[in-house]
C-alpha positions in Angstrom: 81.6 105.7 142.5 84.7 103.5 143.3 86.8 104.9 145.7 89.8 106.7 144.7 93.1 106.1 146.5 95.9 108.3 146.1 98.9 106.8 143.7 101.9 105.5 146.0 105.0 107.3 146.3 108.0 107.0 143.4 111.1 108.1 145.6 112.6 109.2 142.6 110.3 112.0 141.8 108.5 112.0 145.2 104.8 111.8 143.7 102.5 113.7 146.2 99.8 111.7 147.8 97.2 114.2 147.9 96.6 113.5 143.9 96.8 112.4 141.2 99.6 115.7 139.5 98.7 116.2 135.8 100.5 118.2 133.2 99.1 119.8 130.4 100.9 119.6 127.1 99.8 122.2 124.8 101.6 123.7 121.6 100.8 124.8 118.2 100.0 122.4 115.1 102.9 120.4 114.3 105.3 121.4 117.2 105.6 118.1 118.4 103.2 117.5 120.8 102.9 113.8 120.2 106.7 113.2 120.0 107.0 114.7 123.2 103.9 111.8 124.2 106.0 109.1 122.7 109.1 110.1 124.2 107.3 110.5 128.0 105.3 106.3 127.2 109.1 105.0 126.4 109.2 106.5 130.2 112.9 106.0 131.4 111.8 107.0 134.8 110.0 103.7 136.1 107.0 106.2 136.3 103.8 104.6 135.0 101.8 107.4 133.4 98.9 107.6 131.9 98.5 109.4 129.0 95.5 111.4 127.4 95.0 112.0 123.9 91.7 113.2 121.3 93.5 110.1 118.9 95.6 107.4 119.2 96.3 108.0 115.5 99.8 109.7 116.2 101.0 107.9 119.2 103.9 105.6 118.1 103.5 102.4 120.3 106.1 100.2 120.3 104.4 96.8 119.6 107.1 94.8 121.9 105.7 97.3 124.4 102.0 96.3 123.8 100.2 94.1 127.0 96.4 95.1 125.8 94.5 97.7 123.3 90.8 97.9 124.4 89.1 100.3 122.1 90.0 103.4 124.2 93.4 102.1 126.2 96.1 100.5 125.3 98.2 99.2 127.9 101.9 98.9 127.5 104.5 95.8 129.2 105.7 99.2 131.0 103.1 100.2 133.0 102.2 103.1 131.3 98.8 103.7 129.4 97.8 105.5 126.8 93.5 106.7 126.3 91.6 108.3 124.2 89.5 111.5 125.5 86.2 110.9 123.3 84.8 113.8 123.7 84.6 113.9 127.9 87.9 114.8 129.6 86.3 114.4 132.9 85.3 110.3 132.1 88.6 109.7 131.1 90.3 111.1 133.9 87.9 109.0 136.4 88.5 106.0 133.6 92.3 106.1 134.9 91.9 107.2 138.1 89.4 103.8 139.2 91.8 101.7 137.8 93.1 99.1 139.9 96.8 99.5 139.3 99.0 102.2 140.5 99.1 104.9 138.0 101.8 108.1 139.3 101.1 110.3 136.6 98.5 111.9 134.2 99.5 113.6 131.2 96.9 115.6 128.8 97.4 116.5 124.9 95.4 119.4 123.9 94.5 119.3 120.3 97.0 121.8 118.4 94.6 125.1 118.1 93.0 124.6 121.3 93.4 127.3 124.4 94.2 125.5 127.4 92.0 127.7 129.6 89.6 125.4 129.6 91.1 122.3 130.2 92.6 124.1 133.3 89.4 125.3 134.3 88.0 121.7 133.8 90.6 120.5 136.9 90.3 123.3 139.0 86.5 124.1 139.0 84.9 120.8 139.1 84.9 117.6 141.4 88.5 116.9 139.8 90.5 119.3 141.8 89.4 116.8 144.7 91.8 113.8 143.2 94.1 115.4 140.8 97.0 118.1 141.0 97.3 120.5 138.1 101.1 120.5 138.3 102.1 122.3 135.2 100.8 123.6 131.6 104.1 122.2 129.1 103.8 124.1 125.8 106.0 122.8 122.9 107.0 125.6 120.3 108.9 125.0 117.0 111.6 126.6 117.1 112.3 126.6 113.3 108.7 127.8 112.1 108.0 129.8 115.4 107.9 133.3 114.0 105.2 136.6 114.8 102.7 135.4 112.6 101.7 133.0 114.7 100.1 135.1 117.0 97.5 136.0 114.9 96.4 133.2 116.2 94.0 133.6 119.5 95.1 130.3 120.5 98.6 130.3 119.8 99.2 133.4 121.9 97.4 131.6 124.6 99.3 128.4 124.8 102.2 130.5 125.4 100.6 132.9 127.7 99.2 129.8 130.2 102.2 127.9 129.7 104.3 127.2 133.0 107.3 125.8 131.0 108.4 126.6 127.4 110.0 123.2 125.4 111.4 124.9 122.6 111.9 122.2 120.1 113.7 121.0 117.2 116.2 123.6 118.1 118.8 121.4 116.2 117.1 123.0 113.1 117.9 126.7 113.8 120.8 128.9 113.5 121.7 130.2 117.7 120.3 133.9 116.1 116.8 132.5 115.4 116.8 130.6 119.0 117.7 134.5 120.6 115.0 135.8 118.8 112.3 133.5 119.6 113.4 133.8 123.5 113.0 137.1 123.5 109.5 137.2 121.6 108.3 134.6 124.3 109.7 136.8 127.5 108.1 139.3 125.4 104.5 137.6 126.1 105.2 136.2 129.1 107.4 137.7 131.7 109.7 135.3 133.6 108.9 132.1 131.2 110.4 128.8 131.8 112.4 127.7 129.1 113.7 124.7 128.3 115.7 122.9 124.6 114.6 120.2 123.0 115.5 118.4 119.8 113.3 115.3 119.2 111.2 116.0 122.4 114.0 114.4 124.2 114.1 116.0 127.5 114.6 114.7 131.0 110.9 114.0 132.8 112.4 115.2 136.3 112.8 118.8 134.2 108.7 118.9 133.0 106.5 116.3 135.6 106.5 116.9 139.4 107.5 120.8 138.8 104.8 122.2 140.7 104.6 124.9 138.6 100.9 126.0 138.1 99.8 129.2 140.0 96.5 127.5 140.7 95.9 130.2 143.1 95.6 132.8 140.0 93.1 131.0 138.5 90.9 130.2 141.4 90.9 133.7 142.5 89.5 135.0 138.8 86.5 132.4 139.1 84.0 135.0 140.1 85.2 137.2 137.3 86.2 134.9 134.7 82.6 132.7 135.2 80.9 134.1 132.3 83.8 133.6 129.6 84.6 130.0 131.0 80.8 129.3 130.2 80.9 130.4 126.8 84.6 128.4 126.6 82.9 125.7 127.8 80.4 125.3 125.4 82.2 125.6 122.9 84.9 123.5 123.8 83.3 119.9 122.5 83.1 121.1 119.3 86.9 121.8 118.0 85.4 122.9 114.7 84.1 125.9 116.1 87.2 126.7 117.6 89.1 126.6 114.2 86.7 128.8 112.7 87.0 131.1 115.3 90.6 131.7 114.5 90.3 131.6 110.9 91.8 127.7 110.5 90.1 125.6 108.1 91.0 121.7 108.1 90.6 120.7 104.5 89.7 117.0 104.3 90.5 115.3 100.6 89.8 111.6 100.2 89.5 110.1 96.7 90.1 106.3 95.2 92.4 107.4 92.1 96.5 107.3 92.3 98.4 110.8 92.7 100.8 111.3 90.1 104.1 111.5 92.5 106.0 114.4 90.1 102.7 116.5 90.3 102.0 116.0 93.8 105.7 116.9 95.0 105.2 119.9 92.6 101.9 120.8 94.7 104.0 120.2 98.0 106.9 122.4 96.5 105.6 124.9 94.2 101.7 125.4 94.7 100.5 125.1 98.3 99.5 128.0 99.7 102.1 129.1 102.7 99.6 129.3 104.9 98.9 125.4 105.3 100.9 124.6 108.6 99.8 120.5 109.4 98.9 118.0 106.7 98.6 114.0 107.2 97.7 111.4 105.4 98.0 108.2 103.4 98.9 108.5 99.9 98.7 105.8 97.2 101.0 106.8 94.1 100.5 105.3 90.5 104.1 103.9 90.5 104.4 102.4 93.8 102.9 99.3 95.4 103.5 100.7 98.5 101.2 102.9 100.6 102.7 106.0 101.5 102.3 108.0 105.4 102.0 111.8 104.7 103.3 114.0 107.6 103.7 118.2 106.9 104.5 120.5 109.5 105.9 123.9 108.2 108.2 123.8 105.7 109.0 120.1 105.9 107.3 117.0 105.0 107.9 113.3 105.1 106.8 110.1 103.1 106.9 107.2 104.8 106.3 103.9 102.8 105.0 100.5 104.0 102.3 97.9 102.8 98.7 98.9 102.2 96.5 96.6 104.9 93.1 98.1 102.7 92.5 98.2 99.7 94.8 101.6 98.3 93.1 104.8 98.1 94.2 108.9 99.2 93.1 110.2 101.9 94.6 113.4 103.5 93.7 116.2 106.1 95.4 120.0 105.0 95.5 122.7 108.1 95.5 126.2 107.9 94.3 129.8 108.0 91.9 131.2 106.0 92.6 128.8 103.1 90.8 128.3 100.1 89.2 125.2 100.2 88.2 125.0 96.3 91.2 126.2 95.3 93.6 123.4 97.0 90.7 120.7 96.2 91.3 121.7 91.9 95.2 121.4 92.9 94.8 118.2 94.6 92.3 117.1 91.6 94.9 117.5 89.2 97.3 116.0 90.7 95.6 112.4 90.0 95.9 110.2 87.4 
């Protein structure tokens, strides 16, 4: 294997040699993960950090920004890049820590209904503690649709449970009551949380990388205990399906090559979908538009975003949620079409 030399020094953030630090970003479906991503690649900082994601589907790359896409990297004029996980955190990791060029930061997306635990466990407990330094677990909560129901969700109680810093975001969209409340639910679950505002996943990277913040000493010292659970975790965690089931989520894929009536489909958004669908994307082709038409749903807001179809037009949309009924929102979606 190539040999791995620690990133040089940024005076600015004083990067420590030993390794590579990583964060861990973590948060519920539709928190804003991936604006937090975008925000960290536009990298103010002169930092070049890599970035980890399960798709590059999301991540907004600014095209004046683009040196090089290979078909799991793209490389921006910045320094920073941006990979794709595929399945093997590990490989990617070693894929950006053999590169040639100095990289001072890696930063990890967790799919929204994963529980970190594993992905910590993955830099602590194998040849990866060695190069890397698990600086802090960043987990971004709504503010707006944060509310108790949320933790009837395994994995949502987790990411708030491992989390060394709190970014509540989007806290534009709530009244300075609501904020309160969800503050004190979260020093609630976790005593002594760091919390910090967001609106827009704006915040300053000096406040979430180079924190030093994870009490890798806790997790180390459960290993003998914890060694039976992490083996089940770990088998589990390729397959995120499993993981959704476990909780209850279903992702509800709908793809079909017929037009959506705009009126009825606004009318399913508004009036029929069950409350219980948090996340839905997709592309949408409507009978009276030319236009293709990018789907985004988290909570109780949604966006339409129009440009030009590059394929031939046809729907195609992903619905998340607990313990939905699939037939039921398929016949909704069905009838929507013209």
């Amino acid at each position: 294997m190539a040999q791995l030399t620690a990133p040089t020094s940024n005076p600015s953030l004083d990067i420590p040699k030993q390794g590579m630090p990583v964060t861990i970003i973590t948060g519920f479906l539709g928190s804003g993960k991936t604006t937090l991503l975008n925000q960290i690649l536009k990298n103010k900082e002169d930092l070049k950090v890599a970035v980890l994601v399960n798709e590059f589907g999301d991540i907004n790359i600014d095209s004046q920004l683009l040196i090089s896409v290979d078909q799991d990297m793209v490389e921006l004029t910045n320094g920073c890049i941006c990979c794709t996980i595929n399945d093997n955190l590990v490989d990617a990791v070693y894929r950006v820590l053999e590169r040639e060029d100095r990289i001072d930061y890696l930063v990890i997306e967790t799919t929204g209904v994963a529980d970190p635990l594993p992905i910590i466990l993955t830099f602590l407990g194998t040849e990866l503690r060695d190069f890397t330094n698990l600086d802090s677990i960043l987990t971004v909560v709504d503010a707006e649709t944060f509310n108790a129901e949320h933790f009837n969700s395994e994995a949502a109680l987790k990411q708030i449970t491992y989390g060394d810093i709190i970014l509540l975001n989007k806290t534009d969209l709530v009244t300075p009551e609501k904020l309160e409340e969800v503050e004190n639910f979260i020093h609630d679950i976790k005593n002594g949380a760091k919390i910090l505002h967001s609106q827009h996943g704006e915040v300053a990277l000096p406040l979430i990388l180079d924190v030093g913040l994870t009490p890798i000493d806790d997790y180390t010292a459960n290993d003998a205990e914890d060694t039976h659970e992490d083996e089940h975790h770990d088998h589990h965690h390729e397959h995120h399906s499993h993981h959704l089931e476990n909780d209850g989520f279903v992702s509800i894929s709908f793809q079909t090559d017929r037009p959506f009536d705009v009126h009825k489909f606004e009318n399913f958004l508004t009036e029929e979908m069950p409350q219980d669908v948090f996340r839905a994307k997709g592309i949408l082709w409507f009978s009276d538009s030319d236009l293709r038409h990018i789907f985004q749903l988290s909570g109780p807001r949604y966006s339409l975003h129009a440009d030009e179809w590059q394929t031939q037009p046809k729907n195609q949309a992903v619905f998340i949620g607990r313990k939905l009924d699939i037939s039921q929102i398929y016949s909704q979606l069905n009838k929507c079409l013209v």
